[in-house]
C-alpha positions in Angstrom: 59.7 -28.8 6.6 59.6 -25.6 8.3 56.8 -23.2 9.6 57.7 -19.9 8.3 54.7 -17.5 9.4 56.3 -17.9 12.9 58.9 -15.8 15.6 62.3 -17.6 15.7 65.9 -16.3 17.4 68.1 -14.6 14.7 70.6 -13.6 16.9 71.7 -11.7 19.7 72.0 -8.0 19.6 76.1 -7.8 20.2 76.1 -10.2 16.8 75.2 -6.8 14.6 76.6 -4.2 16.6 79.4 -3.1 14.5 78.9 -5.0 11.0 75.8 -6.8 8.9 75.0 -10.5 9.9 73.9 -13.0 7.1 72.5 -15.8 8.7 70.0 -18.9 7.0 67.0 -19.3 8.9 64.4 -21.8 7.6 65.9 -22.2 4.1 65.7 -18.2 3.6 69.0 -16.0 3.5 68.9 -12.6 5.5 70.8 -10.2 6.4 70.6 -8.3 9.5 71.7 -5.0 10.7 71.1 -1.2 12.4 69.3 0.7 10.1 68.5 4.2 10.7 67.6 5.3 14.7 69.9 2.0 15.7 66.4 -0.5 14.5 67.1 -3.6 13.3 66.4 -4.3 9.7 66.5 -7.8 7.9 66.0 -8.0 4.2 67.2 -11.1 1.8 71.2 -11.4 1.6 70.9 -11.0 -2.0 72.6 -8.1 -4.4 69.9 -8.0 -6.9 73.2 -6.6 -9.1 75.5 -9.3 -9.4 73.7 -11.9 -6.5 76.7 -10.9 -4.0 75.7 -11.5 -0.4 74.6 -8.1 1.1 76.5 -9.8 4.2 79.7 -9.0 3.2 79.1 -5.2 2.9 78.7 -2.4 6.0 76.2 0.0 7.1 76.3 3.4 6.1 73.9 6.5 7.3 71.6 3.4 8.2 71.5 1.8 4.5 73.1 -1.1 3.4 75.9 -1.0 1.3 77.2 -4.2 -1.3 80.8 -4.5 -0.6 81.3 -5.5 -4.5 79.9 -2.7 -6.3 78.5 -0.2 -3.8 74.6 -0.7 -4.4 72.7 1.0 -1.1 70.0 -1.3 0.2 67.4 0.1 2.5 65.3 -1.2 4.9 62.6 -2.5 3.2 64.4 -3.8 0.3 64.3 -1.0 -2.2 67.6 -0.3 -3.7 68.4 3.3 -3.0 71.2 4.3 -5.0 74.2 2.8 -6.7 77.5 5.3 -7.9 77.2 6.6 -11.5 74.7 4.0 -12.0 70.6 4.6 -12.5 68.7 1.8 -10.2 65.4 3.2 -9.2 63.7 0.4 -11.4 65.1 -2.5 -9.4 63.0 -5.0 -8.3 63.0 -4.9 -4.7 64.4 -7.6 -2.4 61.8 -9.5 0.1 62.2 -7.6 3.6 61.6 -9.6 6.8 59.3 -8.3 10.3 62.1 -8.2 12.8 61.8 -7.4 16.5 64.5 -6.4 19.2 63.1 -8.1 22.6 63.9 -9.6 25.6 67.7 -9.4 24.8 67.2 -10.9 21.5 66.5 -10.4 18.1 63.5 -12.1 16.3 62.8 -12.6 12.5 59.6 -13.9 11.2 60.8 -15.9 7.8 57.2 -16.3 6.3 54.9 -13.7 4.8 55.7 -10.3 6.3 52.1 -9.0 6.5 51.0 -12.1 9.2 53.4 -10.8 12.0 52.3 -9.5 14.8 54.6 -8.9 17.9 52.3 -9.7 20.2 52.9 -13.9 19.0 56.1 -13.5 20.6 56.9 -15.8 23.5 56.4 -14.1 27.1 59.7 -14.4 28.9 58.6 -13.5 32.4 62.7 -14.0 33.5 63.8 -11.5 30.8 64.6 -8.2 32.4 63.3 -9.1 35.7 65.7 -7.7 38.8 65.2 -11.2 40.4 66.3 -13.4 37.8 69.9 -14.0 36.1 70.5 -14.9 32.7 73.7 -15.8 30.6 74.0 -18.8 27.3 75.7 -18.8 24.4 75.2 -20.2 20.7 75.9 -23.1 18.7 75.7 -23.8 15.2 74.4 -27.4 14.7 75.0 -30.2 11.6 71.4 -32.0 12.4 67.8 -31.7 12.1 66.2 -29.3 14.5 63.5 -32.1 15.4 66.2 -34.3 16.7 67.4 -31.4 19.1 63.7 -31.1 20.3 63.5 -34.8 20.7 66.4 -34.7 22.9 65.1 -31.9 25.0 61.9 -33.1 25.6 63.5 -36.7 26.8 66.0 -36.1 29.6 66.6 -40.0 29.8 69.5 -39.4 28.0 71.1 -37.3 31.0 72.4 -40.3 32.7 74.2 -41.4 29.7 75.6 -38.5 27.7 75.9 -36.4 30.8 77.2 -38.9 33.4 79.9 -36.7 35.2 77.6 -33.6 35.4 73.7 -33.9 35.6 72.8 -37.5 35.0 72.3 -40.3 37.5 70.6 -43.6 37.7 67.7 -42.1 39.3 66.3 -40.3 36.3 65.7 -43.8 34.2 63.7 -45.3 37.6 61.6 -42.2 37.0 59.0 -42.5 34.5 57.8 -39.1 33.2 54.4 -37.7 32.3 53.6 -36.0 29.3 50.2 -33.4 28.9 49.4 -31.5 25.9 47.7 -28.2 26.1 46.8 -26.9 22.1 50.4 -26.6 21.0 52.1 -26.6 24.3 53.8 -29.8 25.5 54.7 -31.0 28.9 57.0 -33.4 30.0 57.3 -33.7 33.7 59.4 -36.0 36.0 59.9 -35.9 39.4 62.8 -37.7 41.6 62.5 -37.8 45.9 65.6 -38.0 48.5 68.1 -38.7 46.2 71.7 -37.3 45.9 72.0 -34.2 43.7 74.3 -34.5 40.8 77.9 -32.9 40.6 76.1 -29.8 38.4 73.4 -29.4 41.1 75.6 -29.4 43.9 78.1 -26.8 42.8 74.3 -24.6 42.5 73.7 -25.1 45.8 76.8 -24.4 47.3 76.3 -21.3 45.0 73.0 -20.7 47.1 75.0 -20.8 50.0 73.0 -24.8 50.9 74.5 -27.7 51.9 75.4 -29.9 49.2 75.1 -33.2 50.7 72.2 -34.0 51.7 69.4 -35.8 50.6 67.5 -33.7 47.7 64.0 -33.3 45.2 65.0 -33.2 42.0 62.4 -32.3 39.4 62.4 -31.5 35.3 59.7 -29.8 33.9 60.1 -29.7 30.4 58.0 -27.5 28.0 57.9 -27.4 23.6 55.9 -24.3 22.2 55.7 -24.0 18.6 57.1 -24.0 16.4 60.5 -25.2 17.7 61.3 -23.2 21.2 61.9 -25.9 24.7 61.9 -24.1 28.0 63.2 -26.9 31.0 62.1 -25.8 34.6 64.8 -27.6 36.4 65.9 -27.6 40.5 66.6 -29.2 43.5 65.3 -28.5 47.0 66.1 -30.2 50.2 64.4 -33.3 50.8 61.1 -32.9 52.5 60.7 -29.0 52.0 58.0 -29.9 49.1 60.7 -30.5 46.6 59.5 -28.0 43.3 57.4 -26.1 45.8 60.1 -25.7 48.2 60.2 -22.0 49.8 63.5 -20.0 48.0 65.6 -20.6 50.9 65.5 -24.1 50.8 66.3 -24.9 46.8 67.9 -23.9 43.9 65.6 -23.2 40.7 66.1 -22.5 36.9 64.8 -22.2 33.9 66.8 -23.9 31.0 66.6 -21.7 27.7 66.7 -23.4 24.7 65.6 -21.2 21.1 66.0 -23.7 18.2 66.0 -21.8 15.2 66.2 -24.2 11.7 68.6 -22.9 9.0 68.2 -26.5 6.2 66.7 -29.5 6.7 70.3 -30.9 8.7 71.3 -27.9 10.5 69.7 -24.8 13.2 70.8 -22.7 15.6 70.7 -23.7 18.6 70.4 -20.4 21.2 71.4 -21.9 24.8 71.1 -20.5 28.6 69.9 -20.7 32.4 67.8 -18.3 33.6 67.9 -18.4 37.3 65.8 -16.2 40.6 68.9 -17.4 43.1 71.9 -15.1 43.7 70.6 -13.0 40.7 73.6 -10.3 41.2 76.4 -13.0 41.3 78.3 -12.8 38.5 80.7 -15.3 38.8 78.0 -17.9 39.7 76.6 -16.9 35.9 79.7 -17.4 34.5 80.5 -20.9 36.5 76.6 -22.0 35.4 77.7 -20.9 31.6 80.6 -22.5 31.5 79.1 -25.9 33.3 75.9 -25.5 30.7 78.4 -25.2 27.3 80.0 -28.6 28.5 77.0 -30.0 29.0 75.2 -28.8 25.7 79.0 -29.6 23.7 78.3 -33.8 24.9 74.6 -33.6 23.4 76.2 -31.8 20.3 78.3 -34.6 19.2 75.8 -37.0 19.8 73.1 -35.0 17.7 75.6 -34.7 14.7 76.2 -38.3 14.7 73.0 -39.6 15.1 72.1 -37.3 11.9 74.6 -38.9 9.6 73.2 -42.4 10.8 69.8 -41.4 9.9 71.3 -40.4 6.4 73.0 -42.9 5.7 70.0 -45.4 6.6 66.9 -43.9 4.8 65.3 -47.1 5.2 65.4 -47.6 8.6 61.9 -46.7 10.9 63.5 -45.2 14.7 61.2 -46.6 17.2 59.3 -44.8 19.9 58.9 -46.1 23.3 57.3 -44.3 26.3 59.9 -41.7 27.1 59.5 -40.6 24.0 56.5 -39.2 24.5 57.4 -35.4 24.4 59.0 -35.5 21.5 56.8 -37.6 19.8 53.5 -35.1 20.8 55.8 -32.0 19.7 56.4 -33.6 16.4 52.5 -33.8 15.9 52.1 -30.3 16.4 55.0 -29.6 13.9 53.5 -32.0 11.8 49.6 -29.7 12.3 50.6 -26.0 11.7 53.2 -27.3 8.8 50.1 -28.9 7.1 48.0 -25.6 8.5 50.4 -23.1 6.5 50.7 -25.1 3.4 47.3 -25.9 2.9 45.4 -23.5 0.0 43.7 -20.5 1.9 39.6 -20.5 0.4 40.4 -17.5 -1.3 42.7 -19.1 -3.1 41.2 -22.2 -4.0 38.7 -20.2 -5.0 40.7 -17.7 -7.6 42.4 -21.3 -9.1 38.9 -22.9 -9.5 36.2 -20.0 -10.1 33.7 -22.4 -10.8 33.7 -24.3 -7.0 32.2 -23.0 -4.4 34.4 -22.8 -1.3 32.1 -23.7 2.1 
């Protein structure tokens, strides 16, 4: 169901500042805090006293202490010391590879000894003086597939998201998917139309007019295992719409980190990253706030279509050409799942000494 020897979003570095964070991340329970020298440790939210989640306790001289009984909890999941109480023989509890980056904080789930930070995802707009950056979270009641599928098929704009960034336009055109190893691209392209209500407040926040003809394009990208990154803009018509010069659009990247938690629920890590107006606080605020009613439609619909798909076990969705992105994402979900659960030669080799791995 989930690839665990893979970086996913944990959370966001103002989510541990002051107390321990339990949070489920692909059917595994951690806990995350500042360990000694302010570095983020995650080890399993697990008291291996009474089972108590380490979540509910606080950090003290960078260990972890239960809030039930006072066990300390160190940063690779020995237990350290518990009052009056002799604990150096406890097992130890699993201990996760963690890494603060980009503005986030990443957990690989799956066995510790496969990470290596340089998997992580290059983020050329993080920390970058031309580029502005500002989402939000939400917790999700569906299957973090579905959210890709709806990411990688912006038909659904013009429906769900009629008052803000859909129109008519995007169903008359057809995108185009490529597949690059286990990158995804979904592009679609739209010429001298009217920008939508969302796109025109961004030009005006460019300081371009707002009615006149535009280019509209959507360039939406899956990388494994679950992470969608939308380049999304207008320009003004006949200025080579996504090749436009700076001065004549308005450019973004849409952020989306899909982190699963169980098999009908993830956390869904939201934003724009923009190179317009970088220092313009209030235009990241107005673009936050217009993106979290946006995202808030395609949250009800995700939930609901879930409890459908629960309810009827029997029935097969179908899959028609716009689906293409999600279906081609899916496959490569589908690959490296099969990939990590597949017996390494070693050990098919120790379960069945007698056949000869080639």
């Amino acid at each position: 169901m989930f690839i665990k020897n893979a970086w996913y979003v944990a959370c966001r570095p103002e989510e541990i500042q002051d107390k321990p964070l339990g949070r489920t991340i692909c059917g595994e329970k951690i806990v995350f805090y500042r360990g000694k020298e302010n570095k983020v440790a995650a080890v399993e939210d697990f008291c291996p006293h009474r089972g108590a989640p380490l979540s509910l306790g606080y950090v003290e001289d960078g260990h972890l202490v239960c809030g039930y009984h006072g066990l300390v909890m160190g940063c690779e999941g020995k237990t350290i010391a518990m009052p009056a109480q002799r604990v150096g023989g406890f097992p130890c509890n699993k201990a996760y590879a963690v890494v603060e980056k980009y503005g986030f904080i990443w957990v690989w789930p799956g066995e510790k000894s496969l990470a290596n930070e340089a998997d992580l995802p290059t983020l050329e707009w993080a920390d970058h003086p031309e580029w502005s950056y500002g989402g939000g979270l939400f917790h999700i009641q569906c299957d973090y597939r579905l959210m890709i599928d709806n990411l990688m098929d912006l038909t659904h704009e013009t429906y769900v998201h009629s008052s803000s960034i859909g129109q008519k336009e995007i169903d008359e055109a057809l995108p185009v998917t490529k597949v690059d190893g286990d990158h995804v691209v979904t592009e679609r392209y739209m010429e001298n139309i009217i920008a939508p209500p969302f796109w025109q407040m961004a030009l005006r926040g460019n300081h371009l007019a707002d009615d006149v003809p535009v280019d509209r394009w959507q360039r939406c990208h899956f990388f494994a295992p679950s992470n969608v990154h939308i380049e999304v803009g207008v320009a003004h018509a006949g200025h080579g719409g996504y090749n436009a010069p700076k001065d004549k659009k308005v450019a973004s990247v849409v952020v989306d980190f899909i982190t699963p938690e169980t098999e009908t629920s993830h956390w869904y890590f939201w934003g724009m990253a923009r190179n317009f107006q970088p220092e313009n606080q209030q235009l990241t605020d107005q673009i936050r706030e217009g993106q979290g009613k946006i995202f808030t439609e395609d949250l009800e619909m995700l939930e609901q279509q879930q409890q459908n798909i629960l309810r009827n076990p029997q029935r097969q969705l179908l899959m028609l050409n716009i689906d293409a992105g999600g279906v081609q994402s899916r496959k490569i979900i589908d690959r490296l799942l099969a990939k990590e659960n597949s017996p390494s030669p070693q050990d098919t080799q120790r379960k069945f000494p007698n056949i000869r791995v080639i």
